[in-house]
C-alpha positions as CSV (number, residue, x, y, z in Angstrom):
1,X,83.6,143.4,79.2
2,X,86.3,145.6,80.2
3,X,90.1,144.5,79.9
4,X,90.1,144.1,83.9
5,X,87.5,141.5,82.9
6,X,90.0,139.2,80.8
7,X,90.8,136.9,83.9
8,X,87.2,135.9,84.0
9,X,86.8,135.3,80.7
10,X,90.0,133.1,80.7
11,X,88.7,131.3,83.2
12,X,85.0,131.0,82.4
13,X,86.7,128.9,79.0
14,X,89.1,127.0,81.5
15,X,85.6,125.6,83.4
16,X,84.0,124.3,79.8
17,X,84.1,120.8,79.6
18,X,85.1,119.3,75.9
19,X,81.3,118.7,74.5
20,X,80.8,122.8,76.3
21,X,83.3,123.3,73.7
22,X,82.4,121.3,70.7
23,X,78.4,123.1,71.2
24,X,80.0,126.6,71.1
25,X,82.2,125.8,68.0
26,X,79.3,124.2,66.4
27,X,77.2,127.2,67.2
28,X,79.4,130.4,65.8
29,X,80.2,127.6,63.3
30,X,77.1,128.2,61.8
31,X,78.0,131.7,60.6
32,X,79.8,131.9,57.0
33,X,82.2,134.0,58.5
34,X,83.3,132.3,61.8
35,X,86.5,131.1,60.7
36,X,87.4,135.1,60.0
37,X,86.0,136.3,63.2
38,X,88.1,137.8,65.9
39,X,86.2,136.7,68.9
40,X,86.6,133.2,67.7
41,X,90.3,133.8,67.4
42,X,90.2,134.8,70.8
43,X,88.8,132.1,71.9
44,X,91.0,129.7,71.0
45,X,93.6,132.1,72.4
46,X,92.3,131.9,75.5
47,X,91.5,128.0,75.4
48,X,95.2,127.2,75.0
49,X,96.9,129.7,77.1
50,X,98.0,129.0,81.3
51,X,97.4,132.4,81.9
52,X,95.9,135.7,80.1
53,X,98.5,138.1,78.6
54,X,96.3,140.9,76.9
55,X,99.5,142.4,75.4
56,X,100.1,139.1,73.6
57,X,96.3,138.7,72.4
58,X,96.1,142.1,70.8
59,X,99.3,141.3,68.9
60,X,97.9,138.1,67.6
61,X,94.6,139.8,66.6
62,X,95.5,142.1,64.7
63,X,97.1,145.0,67.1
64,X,94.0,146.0,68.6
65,X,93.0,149.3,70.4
66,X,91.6,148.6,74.1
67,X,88.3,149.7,73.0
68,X,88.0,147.2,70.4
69,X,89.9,144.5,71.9
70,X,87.0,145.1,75.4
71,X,84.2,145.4,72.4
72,X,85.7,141.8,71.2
73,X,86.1,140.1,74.5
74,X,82.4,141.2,75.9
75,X,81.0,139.6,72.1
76,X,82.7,136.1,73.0
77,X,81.3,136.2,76.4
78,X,77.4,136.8,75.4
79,X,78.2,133.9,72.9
80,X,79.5,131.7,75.4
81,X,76.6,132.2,78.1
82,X,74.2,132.1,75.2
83,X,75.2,128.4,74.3
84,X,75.6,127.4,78.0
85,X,72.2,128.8,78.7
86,X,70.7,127.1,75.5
87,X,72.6,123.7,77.0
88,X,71.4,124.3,80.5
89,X,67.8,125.1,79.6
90,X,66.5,120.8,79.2
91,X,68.5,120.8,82.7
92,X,67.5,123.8,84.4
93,X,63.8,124.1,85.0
94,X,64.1,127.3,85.9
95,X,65.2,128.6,82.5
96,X,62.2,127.1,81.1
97,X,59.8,129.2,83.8
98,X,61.1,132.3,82.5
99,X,60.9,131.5,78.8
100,X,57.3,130.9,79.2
101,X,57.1,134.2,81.5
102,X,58.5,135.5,78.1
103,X,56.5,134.4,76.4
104,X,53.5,135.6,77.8
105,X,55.1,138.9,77.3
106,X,55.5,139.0,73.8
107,X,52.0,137.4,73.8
108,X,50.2,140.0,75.7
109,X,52.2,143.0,74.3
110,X,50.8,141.6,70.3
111,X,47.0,141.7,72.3
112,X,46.8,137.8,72.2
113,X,45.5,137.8,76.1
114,X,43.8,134.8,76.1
115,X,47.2,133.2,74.8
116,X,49.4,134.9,77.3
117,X,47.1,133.1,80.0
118,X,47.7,130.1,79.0
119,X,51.1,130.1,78.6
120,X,51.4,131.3,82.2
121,X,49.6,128.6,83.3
122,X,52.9,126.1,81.9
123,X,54.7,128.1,83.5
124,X,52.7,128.5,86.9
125,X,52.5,124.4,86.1
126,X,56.3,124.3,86.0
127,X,56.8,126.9,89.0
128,X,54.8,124.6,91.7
129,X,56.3,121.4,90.7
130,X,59.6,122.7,91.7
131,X,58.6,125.4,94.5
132,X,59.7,128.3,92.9
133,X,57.6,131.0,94.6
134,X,59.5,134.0,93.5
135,X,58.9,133.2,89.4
136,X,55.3,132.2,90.6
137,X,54.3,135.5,92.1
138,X,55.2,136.5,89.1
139,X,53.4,134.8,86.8
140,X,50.3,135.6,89.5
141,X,51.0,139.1,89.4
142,X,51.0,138.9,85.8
143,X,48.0,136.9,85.7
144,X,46.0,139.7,87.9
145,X,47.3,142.1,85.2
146,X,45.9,140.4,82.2
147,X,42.4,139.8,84.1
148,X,42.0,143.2,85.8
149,X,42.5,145.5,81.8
150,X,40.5,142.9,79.7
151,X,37.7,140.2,79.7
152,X,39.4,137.4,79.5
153,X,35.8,135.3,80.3
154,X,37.1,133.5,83.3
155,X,35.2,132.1,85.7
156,X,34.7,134.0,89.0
157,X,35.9,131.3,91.2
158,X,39.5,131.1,89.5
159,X,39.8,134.9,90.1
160,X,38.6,133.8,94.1
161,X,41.9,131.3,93.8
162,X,44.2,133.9,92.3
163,X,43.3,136.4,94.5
164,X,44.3,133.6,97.4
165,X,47.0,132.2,95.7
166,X,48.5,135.6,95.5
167,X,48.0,136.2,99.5
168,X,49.5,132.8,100.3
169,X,52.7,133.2,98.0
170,X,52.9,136.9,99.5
171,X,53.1,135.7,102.8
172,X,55.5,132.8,102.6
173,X,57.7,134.9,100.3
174,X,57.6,137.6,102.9
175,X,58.8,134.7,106.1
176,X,61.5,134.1,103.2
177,X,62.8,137.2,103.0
178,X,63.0,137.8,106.5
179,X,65.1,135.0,107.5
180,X,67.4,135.7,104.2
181,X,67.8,139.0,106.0
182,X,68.4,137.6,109.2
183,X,70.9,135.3,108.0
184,X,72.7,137.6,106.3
185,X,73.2,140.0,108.9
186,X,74.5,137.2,111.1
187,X,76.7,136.4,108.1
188,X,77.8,139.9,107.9
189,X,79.0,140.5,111.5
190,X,80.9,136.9,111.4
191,X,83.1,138.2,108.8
192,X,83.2,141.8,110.3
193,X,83.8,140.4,113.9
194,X,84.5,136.8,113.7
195,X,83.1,134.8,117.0
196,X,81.8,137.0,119.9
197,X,84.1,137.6,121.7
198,X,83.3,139.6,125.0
199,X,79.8,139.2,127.1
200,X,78.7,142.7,126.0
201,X,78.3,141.7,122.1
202,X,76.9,138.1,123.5
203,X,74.1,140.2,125.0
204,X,73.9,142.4,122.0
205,X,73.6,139.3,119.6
206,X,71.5,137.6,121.6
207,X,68.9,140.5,121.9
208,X,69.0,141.2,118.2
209,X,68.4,137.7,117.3
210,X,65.8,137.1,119.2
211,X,63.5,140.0,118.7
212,X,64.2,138.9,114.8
213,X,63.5,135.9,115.2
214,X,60.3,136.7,116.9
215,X,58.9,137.8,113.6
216,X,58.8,134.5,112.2
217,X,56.3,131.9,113.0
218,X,57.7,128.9,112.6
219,X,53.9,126.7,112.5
220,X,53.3,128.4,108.8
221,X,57.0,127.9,107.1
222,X,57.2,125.0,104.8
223,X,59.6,123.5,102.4
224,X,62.8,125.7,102.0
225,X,61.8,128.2,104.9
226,X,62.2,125.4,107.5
227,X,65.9,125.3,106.2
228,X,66.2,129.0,106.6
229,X,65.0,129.1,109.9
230,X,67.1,125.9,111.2
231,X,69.9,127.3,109.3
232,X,69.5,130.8,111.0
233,X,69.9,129.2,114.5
234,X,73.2,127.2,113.3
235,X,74.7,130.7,112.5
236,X,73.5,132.2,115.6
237,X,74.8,130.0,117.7
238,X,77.8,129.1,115.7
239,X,79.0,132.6,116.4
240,X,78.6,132.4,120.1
241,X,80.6,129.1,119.9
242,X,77.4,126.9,121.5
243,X,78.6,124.3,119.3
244,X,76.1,121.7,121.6
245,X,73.1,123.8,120.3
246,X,74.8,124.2,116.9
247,X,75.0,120.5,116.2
248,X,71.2,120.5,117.1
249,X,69.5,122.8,114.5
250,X,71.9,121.2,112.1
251,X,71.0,118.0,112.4
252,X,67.2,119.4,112.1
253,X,68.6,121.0,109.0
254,X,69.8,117.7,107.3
255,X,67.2,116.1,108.4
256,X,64.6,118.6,106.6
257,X,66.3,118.0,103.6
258,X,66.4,113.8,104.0
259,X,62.7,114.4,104.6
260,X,62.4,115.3,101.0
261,X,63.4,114.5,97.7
262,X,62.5,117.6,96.2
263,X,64.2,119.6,98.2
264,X,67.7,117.9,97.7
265,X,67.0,118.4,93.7
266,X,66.2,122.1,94.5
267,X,69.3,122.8,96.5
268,X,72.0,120.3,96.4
269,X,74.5,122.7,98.0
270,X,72.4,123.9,100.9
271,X,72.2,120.0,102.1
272,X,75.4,119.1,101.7
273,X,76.2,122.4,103.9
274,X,74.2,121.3,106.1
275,X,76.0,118.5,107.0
276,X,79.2,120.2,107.0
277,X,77.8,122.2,109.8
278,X,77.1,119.0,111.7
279,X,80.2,117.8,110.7
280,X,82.0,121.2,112.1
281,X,79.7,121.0,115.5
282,X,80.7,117.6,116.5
283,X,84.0,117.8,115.4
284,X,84.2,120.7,118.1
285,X,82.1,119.3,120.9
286,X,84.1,116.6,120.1
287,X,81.2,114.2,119.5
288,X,83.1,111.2,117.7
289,X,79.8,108.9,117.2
290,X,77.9,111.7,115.6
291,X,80.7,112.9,113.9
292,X,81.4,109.2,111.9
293,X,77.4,108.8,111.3
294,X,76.9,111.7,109.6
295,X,80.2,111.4,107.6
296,X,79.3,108.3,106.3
297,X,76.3,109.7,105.3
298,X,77.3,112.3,103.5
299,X,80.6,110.2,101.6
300,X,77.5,107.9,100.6
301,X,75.6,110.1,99.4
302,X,78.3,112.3,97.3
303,X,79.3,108.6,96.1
304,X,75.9,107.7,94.8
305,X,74.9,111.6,93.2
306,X,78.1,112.5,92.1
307,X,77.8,111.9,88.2
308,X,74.1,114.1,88.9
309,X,76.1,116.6,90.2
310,X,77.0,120.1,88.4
311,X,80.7,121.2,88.5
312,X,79.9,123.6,91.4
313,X,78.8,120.8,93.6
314,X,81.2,118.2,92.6
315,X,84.0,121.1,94.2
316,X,81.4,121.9,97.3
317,X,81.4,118.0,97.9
318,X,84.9,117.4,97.5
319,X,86.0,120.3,100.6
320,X,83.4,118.8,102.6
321,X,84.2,115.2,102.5
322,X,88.0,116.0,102.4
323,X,88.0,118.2,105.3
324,X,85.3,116.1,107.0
325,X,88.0,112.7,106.5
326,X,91.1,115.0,107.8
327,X,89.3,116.3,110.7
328,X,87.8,112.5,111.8
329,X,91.7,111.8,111.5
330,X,92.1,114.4,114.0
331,X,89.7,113.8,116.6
332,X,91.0,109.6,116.9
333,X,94.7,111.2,116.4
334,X,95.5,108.7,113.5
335,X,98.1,111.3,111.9
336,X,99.7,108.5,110.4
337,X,96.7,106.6,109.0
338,X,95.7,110.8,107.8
339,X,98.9,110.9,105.6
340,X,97.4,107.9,103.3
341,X,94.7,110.1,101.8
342,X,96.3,113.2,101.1
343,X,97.5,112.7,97.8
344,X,93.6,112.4,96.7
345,X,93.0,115.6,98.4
346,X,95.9,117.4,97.0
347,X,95.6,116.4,93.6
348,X,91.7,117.7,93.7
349,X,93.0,120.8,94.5
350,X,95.4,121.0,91.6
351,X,92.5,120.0,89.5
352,X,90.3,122.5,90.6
353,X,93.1,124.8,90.4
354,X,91.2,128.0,88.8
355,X,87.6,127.1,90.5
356,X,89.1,127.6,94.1
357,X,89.4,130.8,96.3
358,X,92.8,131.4,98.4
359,X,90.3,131.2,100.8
360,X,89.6,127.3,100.6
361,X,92.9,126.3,99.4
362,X,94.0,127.8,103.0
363,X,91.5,125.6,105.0
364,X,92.7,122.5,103.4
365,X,96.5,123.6,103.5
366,X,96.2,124.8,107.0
367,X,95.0,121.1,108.0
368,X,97.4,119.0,105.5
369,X,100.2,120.8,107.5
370,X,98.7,119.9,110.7
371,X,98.8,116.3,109.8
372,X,102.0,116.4,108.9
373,X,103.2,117.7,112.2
374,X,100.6,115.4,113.7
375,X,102.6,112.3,112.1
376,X,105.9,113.6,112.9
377,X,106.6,115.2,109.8
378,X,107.7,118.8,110.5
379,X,109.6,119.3,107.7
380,X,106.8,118.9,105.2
381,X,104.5,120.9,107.3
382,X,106.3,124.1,106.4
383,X,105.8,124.0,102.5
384,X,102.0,124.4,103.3
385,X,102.4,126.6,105.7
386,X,104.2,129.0,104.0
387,X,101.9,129.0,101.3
388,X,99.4,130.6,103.6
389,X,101.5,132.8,105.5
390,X,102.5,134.6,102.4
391,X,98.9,135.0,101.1
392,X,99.1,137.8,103.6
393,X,97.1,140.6,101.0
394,X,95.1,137.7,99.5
395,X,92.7,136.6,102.5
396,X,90.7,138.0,104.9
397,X,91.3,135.0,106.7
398,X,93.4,136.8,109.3
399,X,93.0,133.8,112.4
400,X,94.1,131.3,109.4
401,X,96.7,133.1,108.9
402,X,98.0,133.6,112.6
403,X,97.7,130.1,113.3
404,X,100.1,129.0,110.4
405,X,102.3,131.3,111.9
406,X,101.8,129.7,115.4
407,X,102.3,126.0,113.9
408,X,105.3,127.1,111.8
409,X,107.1,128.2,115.2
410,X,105.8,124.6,116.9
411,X,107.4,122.7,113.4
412,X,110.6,124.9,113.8
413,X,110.7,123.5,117.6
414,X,110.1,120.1,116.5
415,X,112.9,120.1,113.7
416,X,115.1,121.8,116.6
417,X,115.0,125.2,114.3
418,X,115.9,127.2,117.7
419,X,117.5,130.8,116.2
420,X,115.1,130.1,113.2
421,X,112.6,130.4,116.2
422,X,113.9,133.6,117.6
423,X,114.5,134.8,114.2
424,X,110.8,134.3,113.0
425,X,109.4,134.8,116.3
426,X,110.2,138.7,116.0
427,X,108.2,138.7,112.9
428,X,104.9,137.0,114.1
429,X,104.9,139.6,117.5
430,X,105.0,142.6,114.4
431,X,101.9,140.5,112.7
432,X,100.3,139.9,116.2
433,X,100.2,143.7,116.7
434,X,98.6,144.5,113.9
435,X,95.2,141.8,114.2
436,X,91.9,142.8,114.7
437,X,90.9,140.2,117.2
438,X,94.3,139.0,119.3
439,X,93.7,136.5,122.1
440,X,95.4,135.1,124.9
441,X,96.0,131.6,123.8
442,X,98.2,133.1,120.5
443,X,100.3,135.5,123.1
444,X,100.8,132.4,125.7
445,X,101.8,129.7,122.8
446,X,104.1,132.5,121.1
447,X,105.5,133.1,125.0
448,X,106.1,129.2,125.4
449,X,108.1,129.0,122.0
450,X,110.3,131.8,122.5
451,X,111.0,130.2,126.1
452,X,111.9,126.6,125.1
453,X,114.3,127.9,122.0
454,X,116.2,130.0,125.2
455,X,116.0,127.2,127.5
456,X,118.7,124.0,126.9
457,X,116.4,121.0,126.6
458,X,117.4,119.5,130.3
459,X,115.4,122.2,131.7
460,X,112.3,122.6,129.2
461,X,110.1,120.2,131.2
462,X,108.9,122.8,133.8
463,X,108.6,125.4,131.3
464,X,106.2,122.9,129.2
465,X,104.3,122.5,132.3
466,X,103.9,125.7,133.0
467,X,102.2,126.6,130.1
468,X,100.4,123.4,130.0
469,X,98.3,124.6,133.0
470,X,98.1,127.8,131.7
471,X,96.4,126.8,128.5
472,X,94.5,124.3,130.5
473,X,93.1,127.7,132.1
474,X,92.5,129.3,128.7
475,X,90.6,126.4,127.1
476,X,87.6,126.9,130.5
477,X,87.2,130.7,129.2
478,X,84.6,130.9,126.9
479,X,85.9,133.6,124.8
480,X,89.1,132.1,124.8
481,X,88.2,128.6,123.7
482,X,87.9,129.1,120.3
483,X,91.5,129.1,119.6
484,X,91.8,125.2,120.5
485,X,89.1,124.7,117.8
486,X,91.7,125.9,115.1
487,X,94.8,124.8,116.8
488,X,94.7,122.6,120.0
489,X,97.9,122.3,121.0
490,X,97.7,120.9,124.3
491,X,98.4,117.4,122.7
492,X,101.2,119.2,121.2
493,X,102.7,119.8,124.7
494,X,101.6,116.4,126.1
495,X,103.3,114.4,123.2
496,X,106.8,116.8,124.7
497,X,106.0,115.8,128.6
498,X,105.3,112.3,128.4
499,X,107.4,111.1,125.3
500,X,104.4,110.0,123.2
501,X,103.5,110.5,119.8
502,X,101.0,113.3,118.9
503,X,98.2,111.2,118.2
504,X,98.8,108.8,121.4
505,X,98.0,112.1,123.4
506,X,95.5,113.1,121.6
507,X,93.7,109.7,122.4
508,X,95.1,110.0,125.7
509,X,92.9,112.9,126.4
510,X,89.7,112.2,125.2
């Protein structure tokens, strides 16, 4: 592991939980030399320290040279991964597949065929109990090795049922692989391109998709196919913005999963995004009754599997049912009642410190300050929002990003920050000409700031309502739309014009 590599190392020992930590020390403990070696010494280095310093570590063992210090830090690594897989392997079924697959290897390689066979057949055993296709081609393909160089005296009709086994597995592995294709190239041109966002590329999508799609029958798919294929309408349709048919296939998704028990223990993650995306489309369609059912569902069922769940999950469950509770807050504009739970959601994050991306620490940040402003609490808005703003070279999230800056300009206004306005205003048009996908909606909301902090507050009214109706206009476009899904500010201006709260306008205008 190279010395670039020391920040995953720190923070692969940051994740191990305290018995993680006692099986590793009683593992190397059972060399006569552990207490001398360096790799143990680094370990305990790296277990103490808040952050790597390499310079430091080197000192403290022993002035190392970079080769010898990587040579050190890539030993400690396989020794780590070698206890977590030996503590993993009662838990993970899947570990125990490939052992046998192993096995079987070292098995047929010493001539004993007959042996290697029957191993494979644990492991074939262990493969269809928890549908996992690609380690049982595998062991089928292996099996058709062993019977096709030796005689091996089994009976005709078992090398009839391998032969079909194999065509069956081909096939469904084949529907498999298609649809991961497909839903990664969807995935692909969301990041590249973000939501379509002219008819030409609709047309282009659409076209792509469905001659895709066309390769794919849906009759023969079964057990974690079905999700791929509902799932590869959500994203499809997610990046035209049909949030209406979104919120269909994702409810099929969920539901696939409720359908079976298996499949939840096989994916955990995949259902619980699955509801998110339910979560996301009604929340955008605006769809309060669906939006509360399948909330509830999901807080129930994190409440009741969340000692079950690995570390991974327990952080995947925690942004969904966070942002799931802010965004509910949101749609019934209860900004005030919002403020009550944030001091959960925050200290999560500072718990999961090292385990989350910029990325997600945005998304939550981004809708904490919302709340704030929401509840009529500017001033604490702009802590959160400047954290995003100045993870400028950290994200990709560029429409994150330009939306902090448009609600820092609307907490500015609220907290009567007028030449801070003008000041910072100057800055966002410099970011605004430099995004990949600029709308209308950002120009129009910048345009209404800079106006009010010109305009003494006797004559704002008709300026607000000016732009209220031209927003209005906006919000019918369809390729203009999405911006009120990140930032709706039309409540915003409402709260202005009729002297309301926020969250009175929001439920005004439902």
């Amino acid at each position: 592991m190279p010395i670039a590599k020391s920040e995953s190392l720190f923070l692969l020992i940051q994740s191990l939980s305290k018995s993680e930590k006692r099986s590793f020390k009683l593992y190397v403990g059972r060399n006569q030399d552990a207490k001398d070696s360096l790799y143990i010494k680094l370990f305990h280095l790296l277990d103490k320290a808040d952050q790597v310093d390499d310079l430091l570590f080197k000192n403290k063992l022993g002035d190392l040279s970079n080769a010898a210090y990587s040579n050190i830090k890539k030993h400690l690594f396989e020794q780590l991964m070698i206890v977590l897989r030996q503590l993993s392997k009662e838990k993970k079924q899947n570990f125990k597949i490939r052992e046998y697959i192993d096995f079987s290897y070292i098995l047929y390689g010493k001539g004993l065929h007959w042996q290697a066979l029957e191993v494979l057949e644990k492991a074939k055993k262990l493969s269809k109990k928890y549908y996992n296709d690609f380690s049982l081609l595998t062991i089928i393909e292996l099996e058709k090795l062993i019977q096709s160089r030796h005689i091996t005296r089994t009976k005709g009709d078992s090398i009839d049922e391998l032969i079909e086994q194999s065509e069956y597995l081909s096939d469904r592995v084949s529907d498999r692989i298609k649809l991961s294709n497909i839903r990664l190239k969807l995935h692909k041109q969301y990041v590249e391109q973000g939501h379509i966002a002219s008819r030409q590329k609709e047309l282009e999508l659409m076209d792509t998709f469905t001659e895709s799609m066309k390769k794919i029958d849906e009759s023969n798919l079964k057990g974690i196919e079905v999700i791929y294929y509902y799932q590869s309408y959500v994203w499809f349709y997610y990046i035209l913005d049909q949030f209406d048919e979104c919120l269909k296939w994702s409810i099929k998704w969920v539901n696939a999963f409720k359908s079976s028990e298996e499949l939840q223990r096989r994916d955990v993650d995949l259902y619980m995004r699955g509801y998110h995306y339910v979560l996301t489309s009604a929340f955008n369609v605006k769809n309060v009754t669906t939006y509360e059912q399948y909330l509830i569902e999901l807080e129930g069922y994190r409440h009741s599997n969340y000692s079950k769940l690995n570390l991974n999950s327990q952080i995947v469950s925690f942004q969904y049912v966070h942002n799931g509770r802010m965004n509910l807050h949101f749609l019934n504009g209860t900004f005030q009642e919002g403020l009550k739970g944030l001091s959960r959601t925050l200290n999560r994050i500072k718990r999961y410190a090292t385990k989350l991306d910029y990325h997600k620490v945005m998304v939550i940040y981004f809708k904490v300050a919302w709340m704030y402003i929401g509840a009529g609490s500017p001033e604490k808005a702009l802590t959160y929002l400047d954290y995003i703003i100045d993870l400028t070279d950290k994200s990709l999230r560029e429409d994150i990003q330009t939306y902090a800056r448009i609600m820092k300009l609307m907490a500015l206004y609220d907290l009567q920050e007028y030449n801070e306005i003008l000041k910072y205003s100057q800055d966002f048009q410099k970011f605004y000409g430099k995004l990949k996908h600029p709308n209308r909606v950002q120009l129009t909301i910048l345009q209404l700031i800079e106006k009010l902090a010109r305009t003494p507050l006797f004559s704002q009214k008709e300026i607000l309502k000016e732009h209220f109706q031209k927003l209005k206009l906006l919000k019918e476009n369809n390729f203009e739309k999405r911006a009120f899904i990140y930032l709706d500010i039309l409540p915003w201006i409402s709260s202005k014009l009729n002297r309301k709260t926020i969250g009175a306008s929001v439920r005004d205008m439902k």
